[in-house]
C-alpha positions in Angstrom: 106.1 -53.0 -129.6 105.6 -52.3 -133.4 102.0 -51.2 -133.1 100.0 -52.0 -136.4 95.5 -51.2 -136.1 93.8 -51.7 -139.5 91.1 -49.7 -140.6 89.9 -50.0 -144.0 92.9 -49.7 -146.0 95.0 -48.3 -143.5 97.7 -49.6 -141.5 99.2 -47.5 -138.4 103.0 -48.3 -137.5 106.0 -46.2 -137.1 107.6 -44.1 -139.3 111.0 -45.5 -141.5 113.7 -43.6 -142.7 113.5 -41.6 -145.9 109.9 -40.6 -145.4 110.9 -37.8 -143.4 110.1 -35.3 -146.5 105.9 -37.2 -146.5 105.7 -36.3 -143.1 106.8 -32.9 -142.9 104.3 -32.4 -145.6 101.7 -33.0 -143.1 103.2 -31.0 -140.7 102.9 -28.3 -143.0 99.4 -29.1 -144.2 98.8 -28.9 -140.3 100.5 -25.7 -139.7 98.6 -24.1 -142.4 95.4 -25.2 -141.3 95.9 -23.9 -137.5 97.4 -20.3 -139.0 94.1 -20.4 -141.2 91.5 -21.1 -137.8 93.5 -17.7 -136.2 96.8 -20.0 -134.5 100.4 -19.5 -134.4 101.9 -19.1 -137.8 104.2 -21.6 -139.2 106.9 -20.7 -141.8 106.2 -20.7 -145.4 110.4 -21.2 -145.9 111.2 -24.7 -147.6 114.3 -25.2 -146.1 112.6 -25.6 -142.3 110.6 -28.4 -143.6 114.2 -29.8 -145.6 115.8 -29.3 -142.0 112.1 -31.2 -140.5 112.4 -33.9 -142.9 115.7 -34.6 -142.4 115.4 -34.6 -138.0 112.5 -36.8 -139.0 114.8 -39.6 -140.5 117.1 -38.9 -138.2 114.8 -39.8 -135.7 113.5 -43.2 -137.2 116.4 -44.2 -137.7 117.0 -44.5 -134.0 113.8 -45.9 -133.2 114.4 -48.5 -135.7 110.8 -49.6 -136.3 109.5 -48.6 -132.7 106.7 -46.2 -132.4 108.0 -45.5 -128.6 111.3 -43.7 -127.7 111.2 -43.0 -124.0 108.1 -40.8 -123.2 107.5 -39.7 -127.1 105.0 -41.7 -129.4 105.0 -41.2 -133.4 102.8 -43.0 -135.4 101.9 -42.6 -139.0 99.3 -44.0 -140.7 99.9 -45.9 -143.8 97.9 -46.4 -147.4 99.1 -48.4 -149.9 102.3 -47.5 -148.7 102.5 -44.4 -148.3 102.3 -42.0 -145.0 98.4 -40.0 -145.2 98.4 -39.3 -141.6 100.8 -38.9 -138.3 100.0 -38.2 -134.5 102.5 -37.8 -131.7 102.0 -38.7 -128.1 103.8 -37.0 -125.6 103.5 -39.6 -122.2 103.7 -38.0 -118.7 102.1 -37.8 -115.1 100.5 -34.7 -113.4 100.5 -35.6 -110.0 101.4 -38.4 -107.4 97.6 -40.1 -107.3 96.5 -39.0 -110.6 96.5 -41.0 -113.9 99.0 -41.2 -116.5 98.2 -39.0 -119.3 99.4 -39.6 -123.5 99.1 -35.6 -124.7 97.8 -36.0 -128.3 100.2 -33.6 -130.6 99.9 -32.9 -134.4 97.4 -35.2 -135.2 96.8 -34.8 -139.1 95.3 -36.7 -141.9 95.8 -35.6 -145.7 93.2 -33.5 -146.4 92.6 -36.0 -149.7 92.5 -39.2 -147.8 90.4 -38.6 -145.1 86.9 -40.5 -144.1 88.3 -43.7 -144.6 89.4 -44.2 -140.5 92.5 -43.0 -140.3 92.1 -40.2 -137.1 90.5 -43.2 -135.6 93.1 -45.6 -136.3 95.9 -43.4 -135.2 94.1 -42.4 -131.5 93.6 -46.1 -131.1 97.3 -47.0 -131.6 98.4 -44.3 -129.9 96.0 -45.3 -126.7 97.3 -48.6 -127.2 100.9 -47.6 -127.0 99.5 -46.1 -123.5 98.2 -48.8 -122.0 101.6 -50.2 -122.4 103.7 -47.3 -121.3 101.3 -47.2 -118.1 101.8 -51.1 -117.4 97.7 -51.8 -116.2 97.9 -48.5 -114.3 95.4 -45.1 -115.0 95.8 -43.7 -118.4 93.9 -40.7 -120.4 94.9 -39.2 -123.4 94.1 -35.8 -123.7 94.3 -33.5 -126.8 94.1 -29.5 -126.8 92.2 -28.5 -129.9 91.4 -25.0 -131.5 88.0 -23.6 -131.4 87.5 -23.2 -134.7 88.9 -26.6 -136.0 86.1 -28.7 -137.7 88.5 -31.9 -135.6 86.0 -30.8 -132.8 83.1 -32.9 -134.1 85.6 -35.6 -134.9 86.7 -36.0 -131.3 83.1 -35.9 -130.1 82.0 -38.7 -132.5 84.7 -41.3 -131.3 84.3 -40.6 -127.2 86.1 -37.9 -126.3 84.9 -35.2 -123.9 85.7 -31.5 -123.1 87.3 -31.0 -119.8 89.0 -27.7 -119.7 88.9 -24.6 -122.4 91.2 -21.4 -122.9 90.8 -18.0 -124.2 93.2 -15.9 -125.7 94.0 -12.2 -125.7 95.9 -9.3 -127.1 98.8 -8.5 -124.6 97.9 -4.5 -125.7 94.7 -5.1 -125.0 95.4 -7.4 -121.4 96.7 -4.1 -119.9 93.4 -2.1 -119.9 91.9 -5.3 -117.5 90.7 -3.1 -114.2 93.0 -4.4 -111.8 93.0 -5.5 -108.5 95.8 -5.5 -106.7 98.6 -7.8 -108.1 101.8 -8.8 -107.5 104.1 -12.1 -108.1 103.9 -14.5 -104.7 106.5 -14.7 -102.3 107.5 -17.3 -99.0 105.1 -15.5 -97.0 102.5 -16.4 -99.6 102.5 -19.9 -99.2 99.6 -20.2 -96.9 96.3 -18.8 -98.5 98.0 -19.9 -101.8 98.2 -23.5 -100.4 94.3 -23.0 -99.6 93.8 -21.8 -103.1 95.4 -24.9 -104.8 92.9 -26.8 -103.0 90.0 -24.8 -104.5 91.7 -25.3 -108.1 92.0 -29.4 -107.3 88.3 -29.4 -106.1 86.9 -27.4 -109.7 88.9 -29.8 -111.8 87.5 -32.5 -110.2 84.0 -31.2 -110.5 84.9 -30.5 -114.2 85.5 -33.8 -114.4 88.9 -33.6 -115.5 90.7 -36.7 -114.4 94.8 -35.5 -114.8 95.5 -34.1 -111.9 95.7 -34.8 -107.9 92.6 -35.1 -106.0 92.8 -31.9 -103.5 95.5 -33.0 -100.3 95.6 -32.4 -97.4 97.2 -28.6 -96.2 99.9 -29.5 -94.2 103.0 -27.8 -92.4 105.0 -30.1 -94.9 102.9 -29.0 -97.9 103.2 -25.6 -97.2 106.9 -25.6 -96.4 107.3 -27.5 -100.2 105.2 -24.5 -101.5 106.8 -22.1 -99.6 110.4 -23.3 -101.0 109.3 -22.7 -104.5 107.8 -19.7 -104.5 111.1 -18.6 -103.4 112.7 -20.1 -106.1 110.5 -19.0 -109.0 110.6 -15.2 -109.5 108.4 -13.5 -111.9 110.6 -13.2 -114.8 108.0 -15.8 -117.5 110.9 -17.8 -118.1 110.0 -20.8 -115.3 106.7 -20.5 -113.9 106.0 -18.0 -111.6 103.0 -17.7 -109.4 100.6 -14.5 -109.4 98.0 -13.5 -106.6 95.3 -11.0 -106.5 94.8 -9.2 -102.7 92.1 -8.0 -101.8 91.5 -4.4 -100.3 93.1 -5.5 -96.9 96.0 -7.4 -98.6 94.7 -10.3 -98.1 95.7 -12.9 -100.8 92.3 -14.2 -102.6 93.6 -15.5 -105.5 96.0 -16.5 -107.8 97.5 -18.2 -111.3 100.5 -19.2 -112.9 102.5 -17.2 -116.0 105.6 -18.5 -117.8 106.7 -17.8 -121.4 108.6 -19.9 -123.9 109.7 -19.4 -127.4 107.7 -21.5 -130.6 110.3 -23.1 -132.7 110.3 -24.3 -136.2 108.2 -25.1 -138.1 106.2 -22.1 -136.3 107.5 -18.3 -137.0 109.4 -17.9 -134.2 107.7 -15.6 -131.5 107.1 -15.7 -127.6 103.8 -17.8 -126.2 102.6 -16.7 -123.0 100.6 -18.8 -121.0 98.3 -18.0 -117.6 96.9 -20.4 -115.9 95.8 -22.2 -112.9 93.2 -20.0 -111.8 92.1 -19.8 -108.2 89.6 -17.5 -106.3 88.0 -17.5 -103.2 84.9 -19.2 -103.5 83.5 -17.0 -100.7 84.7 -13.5 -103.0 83.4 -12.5 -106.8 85.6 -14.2 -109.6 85.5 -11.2 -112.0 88.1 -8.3 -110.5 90.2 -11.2 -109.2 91.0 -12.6 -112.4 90.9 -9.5 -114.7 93.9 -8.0 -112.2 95.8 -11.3 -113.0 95.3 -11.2 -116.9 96.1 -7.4 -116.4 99.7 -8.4 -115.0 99.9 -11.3 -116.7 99.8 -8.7 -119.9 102.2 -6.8 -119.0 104.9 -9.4 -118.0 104.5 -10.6 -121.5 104.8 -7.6 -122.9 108.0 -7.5 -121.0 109.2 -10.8 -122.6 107.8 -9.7 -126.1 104.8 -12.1 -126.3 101.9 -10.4 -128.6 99.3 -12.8 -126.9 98.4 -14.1 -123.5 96.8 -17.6 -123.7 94.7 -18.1 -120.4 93.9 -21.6 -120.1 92.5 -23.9 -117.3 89.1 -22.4 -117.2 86.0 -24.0 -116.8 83.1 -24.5 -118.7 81.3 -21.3 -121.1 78.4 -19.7 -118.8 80.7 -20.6 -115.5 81.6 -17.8 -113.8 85.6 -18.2 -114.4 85.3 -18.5 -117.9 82.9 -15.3 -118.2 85.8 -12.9 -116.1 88.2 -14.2 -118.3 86.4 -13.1 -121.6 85.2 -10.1 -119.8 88.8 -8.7 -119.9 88.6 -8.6 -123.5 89.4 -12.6 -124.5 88.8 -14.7 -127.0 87.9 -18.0 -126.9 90.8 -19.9 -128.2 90.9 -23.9 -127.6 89.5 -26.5 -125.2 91.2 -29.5 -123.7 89.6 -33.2 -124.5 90.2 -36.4 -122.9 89.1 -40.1 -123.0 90.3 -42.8 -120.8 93.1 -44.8 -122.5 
């Protein structure tokens, strides 16, 4: 399954051991880049990308010439011999009806060697590598990419489209949102947070984002299953835990998920909070729902030590979702692009 795609002089195949020290020099190239559009930082310490290098080897050799190792793809792309470019693919399924989905990760050409095809070449093997994974079924690959990073026009040019976007905010800043009420759900929950998945399958849809389940249909069984978890998931940000926003009756009209996780090496180490999954009433206004969600959403990661709350999942700029979000204070930060396998 040794996947090879020419484009002028470039050849795409899997990475062999003792290039391990190439490669993590385009991680770095990559890290700095990302740090320089307003990203996480990575580390500046030469002895994370000796460590890098050497997992890198590591890691061919057990691959032994295959780009695929269970549901991770790496791929670098080759001239004259020598790595100028790598991409990872990360393969997985967001639903029971929905397609298979190839997450594009740290996909990086030298800055020295670029314009001869080699971003192109890579996505192409990598989709390739899908399609294969998938056996004939669905497939998308979908990449998240900053909002300042030039790679926007580059994913434009060769047919990929914007699907979802995110906005990021201060956690300080997060806790002067004007909140509704808010707390983390609970069994009793399940209901009208059942309803409100529904809502959040129906706008991807209409965003025309293809990962996910169509909306089902709300069932005793369904809600039991929901029911079950939110039990099982309280609000600490380790595992996700599911918010809602009541109205002035206690009535629950919205909600969104919040987990935290650490960055690891080659990033500085720090906490990433992420809140997502955004549903409102359609029948109620978006804005005081959602800024009482970023509000606790805030101050849980400020409890885990997270300096940032990423909100991701929101529609389009000029929708109403994505103006509450950057109403509370948000940035815009990245936006999700896809393109059928």
């Amino acid at each position: 399954m040794a996947a090879v795609t020419r484009a002028a002089r470039v050849r795409v195949r899997a990475a062999t051991p003792g290039e391990g020290p190439a490669v993590a020099a385009l991680w770095r190239e990559l890290w700095d880049a990302h740090e320089a559009w307003g990203g996480y930082p990575g580390s500046r310490d030469p002895r994370v990308y000796a460590q890098l290098a050497r997992r890198l080897d590591d890691d061919a050799r057990v691959r032994s010439g295959h780009p695929v190792l269970g549901r991770h793809v790496h791929l670098l792309a080759d001239l004259e011999g020598m790595p100028c470019g790598q991409v990872e693919g990360w393969f997985d399924r967001h639903g029971v009806e929905a397609p298979y989905t190839c997450e594009v990760r740290s996909l990086i050409v030298g800055e020295r060697l670029r314009n001869l095809g080699a971003g192109r070449a890579l996505l192409d093997a990598l989709a390739g590598c899908s399609r294969t994974l998938s056996r004939g079924a669905p497939c998308v690959l979908a990449a998240e990419v900053l909002e300042p990073n030039p790679a926007q026009t580059f994913y434009l040019r060769v047919g990929y489209r914007p699907v979802s976007y995110s906005a990021r905010i201060d956690t300080a800043a997060g806790l002067r949102s004007l909140p509704a009420r808010t707390r983390a759900a609970v069994p009793q929950d399940a209901l009208p947070v059942t309803l409100l998945e529904a809502t959040l399958a129906a706008r991807r849809r209409s965003d025309g984002d293809p990962r996910f389940d169509r909306p089902r249909a709300v069932d005793a069984t369904l809600v039991g299953a929901i029911a079950s978890h939110l039990a099982n998931a309280p609000a600490t940000g380790r595992d996700p835990s599911t918010l809602v926003a009541l109205d002035d009756d206690g009535a629950v009209r919205a909600c969104a998920t919040f987990t935290v996780h650490a960055l690891e090496p080659p990033f500085v180490p720090m906490r990433r909070a992420l809140l997502g999954r955004f549903a409102v009433d359609p029948a109620l206004p978006v804005h005081p729902f959602v800024a009482g969600l970023v509000s606790l959403g805030c101050r849980l990661a400020q409890g885990q030590g997270a300096p940032h709350v990423e909100i991701t999942d929101l529609s389009a700029p000029g929708t109403e979702l994505h103006a509450a979000a950057l109403a509370t204070g948000a940035r815009p930060w990245s936006r999700v692009v896809v393109k059928p396998a």
